[in-house]
KEKE-3310 file (N, C-alpha, C; in steps of 0.2 Angstrom, whole numbers, plus 5000, padded with zeros to 4 digits):
npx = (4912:4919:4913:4910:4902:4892:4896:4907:4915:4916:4922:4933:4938:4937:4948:4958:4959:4962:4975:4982:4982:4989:5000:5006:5006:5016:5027:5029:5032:5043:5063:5068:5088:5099:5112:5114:5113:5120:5130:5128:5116:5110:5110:5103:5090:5088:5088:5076:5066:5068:5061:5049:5030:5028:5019:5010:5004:4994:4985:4971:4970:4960:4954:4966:4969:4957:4959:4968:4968:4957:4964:4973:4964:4961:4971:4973:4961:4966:4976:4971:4965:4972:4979:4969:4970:4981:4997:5007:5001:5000:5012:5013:5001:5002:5012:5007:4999:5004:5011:4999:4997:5005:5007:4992:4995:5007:4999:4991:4999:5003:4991:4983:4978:4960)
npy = (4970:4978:4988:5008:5017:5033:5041:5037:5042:5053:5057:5053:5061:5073:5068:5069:5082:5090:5082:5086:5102:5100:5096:5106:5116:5115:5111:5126:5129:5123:5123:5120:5113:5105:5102:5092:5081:5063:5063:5050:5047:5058:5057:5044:5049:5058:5049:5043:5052:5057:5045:5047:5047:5032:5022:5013:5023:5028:5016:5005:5000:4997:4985:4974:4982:4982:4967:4964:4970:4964:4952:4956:4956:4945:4937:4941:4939:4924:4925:4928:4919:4909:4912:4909:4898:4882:4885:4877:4874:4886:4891:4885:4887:4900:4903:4894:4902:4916:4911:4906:4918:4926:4917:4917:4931:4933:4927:4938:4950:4943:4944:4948:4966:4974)
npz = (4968:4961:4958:4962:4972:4973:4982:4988:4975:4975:4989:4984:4973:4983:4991:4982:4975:4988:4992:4980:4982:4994:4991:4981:4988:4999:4989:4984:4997:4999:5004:5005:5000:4990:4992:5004:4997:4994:4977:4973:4977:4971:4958:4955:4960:4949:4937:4941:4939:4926:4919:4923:4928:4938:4933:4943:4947:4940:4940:4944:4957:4966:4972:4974:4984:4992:4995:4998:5010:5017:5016:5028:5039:5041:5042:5058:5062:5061:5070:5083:5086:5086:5098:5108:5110:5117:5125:5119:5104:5102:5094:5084:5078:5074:5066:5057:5053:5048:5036:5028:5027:5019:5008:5003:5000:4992:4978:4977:4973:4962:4952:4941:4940:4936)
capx = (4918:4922:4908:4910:4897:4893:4900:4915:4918:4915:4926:4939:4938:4940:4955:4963:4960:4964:4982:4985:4984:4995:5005:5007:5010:5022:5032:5030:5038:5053:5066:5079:5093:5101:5118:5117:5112:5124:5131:5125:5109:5106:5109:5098:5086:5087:5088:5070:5064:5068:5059:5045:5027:5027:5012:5005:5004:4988:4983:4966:4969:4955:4952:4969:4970:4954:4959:4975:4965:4954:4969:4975:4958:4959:4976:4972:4957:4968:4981:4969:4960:4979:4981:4964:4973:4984:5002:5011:4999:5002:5016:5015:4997:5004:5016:5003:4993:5007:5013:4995:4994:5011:5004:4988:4997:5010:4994:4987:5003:5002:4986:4982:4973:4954)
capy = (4973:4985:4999:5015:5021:5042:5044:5035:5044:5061:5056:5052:5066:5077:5068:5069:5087:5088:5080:5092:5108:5100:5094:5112:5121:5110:5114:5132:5133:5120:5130:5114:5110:5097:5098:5085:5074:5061:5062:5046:5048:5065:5053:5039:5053:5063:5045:5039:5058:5057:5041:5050:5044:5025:5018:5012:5028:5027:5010:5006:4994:4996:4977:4973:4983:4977:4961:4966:4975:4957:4947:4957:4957:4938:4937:4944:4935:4918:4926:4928:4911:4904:4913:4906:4886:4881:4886:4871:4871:4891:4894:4882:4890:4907:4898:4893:4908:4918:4906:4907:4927:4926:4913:4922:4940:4934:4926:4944:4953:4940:4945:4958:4973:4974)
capz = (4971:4955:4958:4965:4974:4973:4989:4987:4971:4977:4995:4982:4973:4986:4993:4977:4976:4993:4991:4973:4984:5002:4988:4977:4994:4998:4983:4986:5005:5002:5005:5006:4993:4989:4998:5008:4996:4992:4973:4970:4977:4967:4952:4956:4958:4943:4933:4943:4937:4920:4919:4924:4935:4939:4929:4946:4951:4936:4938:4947:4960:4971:4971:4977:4989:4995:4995:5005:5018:5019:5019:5035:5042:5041:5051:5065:5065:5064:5075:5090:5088:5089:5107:5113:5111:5122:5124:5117:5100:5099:5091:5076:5074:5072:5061:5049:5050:5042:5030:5023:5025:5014:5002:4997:5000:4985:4975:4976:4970:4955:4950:4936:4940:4932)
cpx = (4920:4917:4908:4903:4898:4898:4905:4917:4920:4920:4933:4943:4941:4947:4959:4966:4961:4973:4986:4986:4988:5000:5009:5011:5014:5030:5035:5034:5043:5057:5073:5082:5094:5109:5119:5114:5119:5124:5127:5116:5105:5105:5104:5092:5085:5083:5076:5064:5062:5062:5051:5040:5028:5021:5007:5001:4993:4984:4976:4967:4965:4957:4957:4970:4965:4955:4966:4973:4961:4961:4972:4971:4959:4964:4976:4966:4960:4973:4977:4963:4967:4981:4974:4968:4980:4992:5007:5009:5000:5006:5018:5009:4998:5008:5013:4999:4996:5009:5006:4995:4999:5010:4999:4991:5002:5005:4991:4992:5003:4998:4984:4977:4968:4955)
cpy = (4979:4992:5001:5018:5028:5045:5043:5039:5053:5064:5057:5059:5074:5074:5069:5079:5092:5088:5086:5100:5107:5098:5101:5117:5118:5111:5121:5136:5128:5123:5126:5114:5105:5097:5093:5080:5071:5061:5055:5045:5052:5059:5049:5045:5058:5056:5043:5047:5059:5051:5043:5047:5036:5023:5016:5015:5030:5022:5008:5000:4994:4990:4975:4974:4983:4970:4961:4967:4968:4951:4949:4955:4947:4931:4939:4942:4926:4919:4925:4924:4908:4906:4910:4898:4886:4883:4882:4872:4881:4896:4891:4887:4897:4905:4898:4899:4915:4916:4907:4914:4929:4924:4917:4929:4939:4932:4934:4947:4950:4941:4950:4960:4973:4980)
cpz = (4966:4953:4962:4968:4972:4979:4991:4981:4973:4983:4988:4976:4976:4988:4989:4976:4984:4994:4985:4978:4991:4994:4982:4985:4996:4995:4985:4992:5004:4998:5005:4998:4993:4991:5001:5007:4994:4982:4969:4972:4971:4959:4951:4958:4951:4939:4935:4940:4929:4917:4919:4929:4934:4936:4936:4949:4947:4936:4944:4952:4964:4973:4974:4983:4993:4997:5002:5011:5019:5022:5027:5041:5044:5046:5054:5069:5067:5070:5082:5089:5090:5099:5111:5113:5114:5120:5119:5110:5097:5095:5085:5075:5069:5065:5056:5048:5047:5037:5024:5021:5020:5008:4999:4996:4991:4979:4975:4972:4962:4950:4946:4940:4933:4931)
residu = (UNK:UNK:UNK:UNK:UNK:UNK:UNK:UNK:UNK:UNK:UNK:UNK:UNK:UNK:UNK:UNK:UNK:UNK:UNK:UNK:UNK:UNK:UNK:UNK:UNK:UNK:UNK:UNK:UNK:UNK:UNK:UNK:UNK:UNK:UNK:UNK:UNK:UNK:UNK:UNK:UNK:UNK:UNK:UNK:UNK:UNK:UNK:UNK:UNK:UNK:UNK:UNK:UNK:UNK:UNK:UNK:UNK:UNK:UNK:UNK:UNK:UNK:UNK:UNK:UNK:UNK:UNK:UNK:UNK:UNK:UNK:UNK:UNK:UNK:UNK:UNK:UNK:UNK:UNK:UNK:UNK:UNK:UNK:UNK:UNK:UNK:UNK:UNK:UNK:UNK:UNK:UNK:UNK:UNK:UNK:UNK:UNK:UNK:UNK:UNK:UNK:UNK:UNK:UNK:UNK:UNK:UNK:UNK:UNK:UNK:UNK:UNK:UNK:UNK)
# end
């Protein structure tokens, strides 16, 4: 699960430099202020600014978020086995098949990043 193909490297690559130039032009046409932020807003931005980038913003999560994109993949495969059984047995089934998608989804969040 932790190698890169060329082609996914290369994709990512591009998106990245992709993003840096909508995200530079971006900068360059806003044209808005900050008037109609609230006071406390402005503050609670400045403060998250000062702080600087969020570490997760550096941090390689492939892996989870593969595993996130499988966990989804996995309710919606129990979700529509629960609609195929009968009415009455339907809505416990749904019942248990978020309860688990919740259960491993916080087991994922727990889990360090490789």
């Amino acid at each position: 699960m932790g190698t890169v193909t060329r082609t996914t490297g290369i994709c990512l690559l591009a998106l990245t430099a992709s993003l840096t130039c909508l995200s530079a032009a971006a900068q360059e046409t806003n044209t808005s202020t900050d008037a109609n932020v609230s006071p406390v807003a402005a503050r609670q931005q400045a403060q998250e600014i000062a702080k600087g980038d969020p570490a997760r913003w550096y941090r390689n999560d492939s892996e989870q978020q593969l595993l996130r994109k499988e966990l989804g993949a996995a309710l919606q495969e129990a979700q529509n086995a629960c609609r195929q059984k009968p009415a009455a047995e339907r809505k416990a089934c749904v019942a248990e098949a978020r309860a688990t998608f919740q259960r491993d989804s916080a087991q994922v969040a727990k889990a360090p990043s490789a």
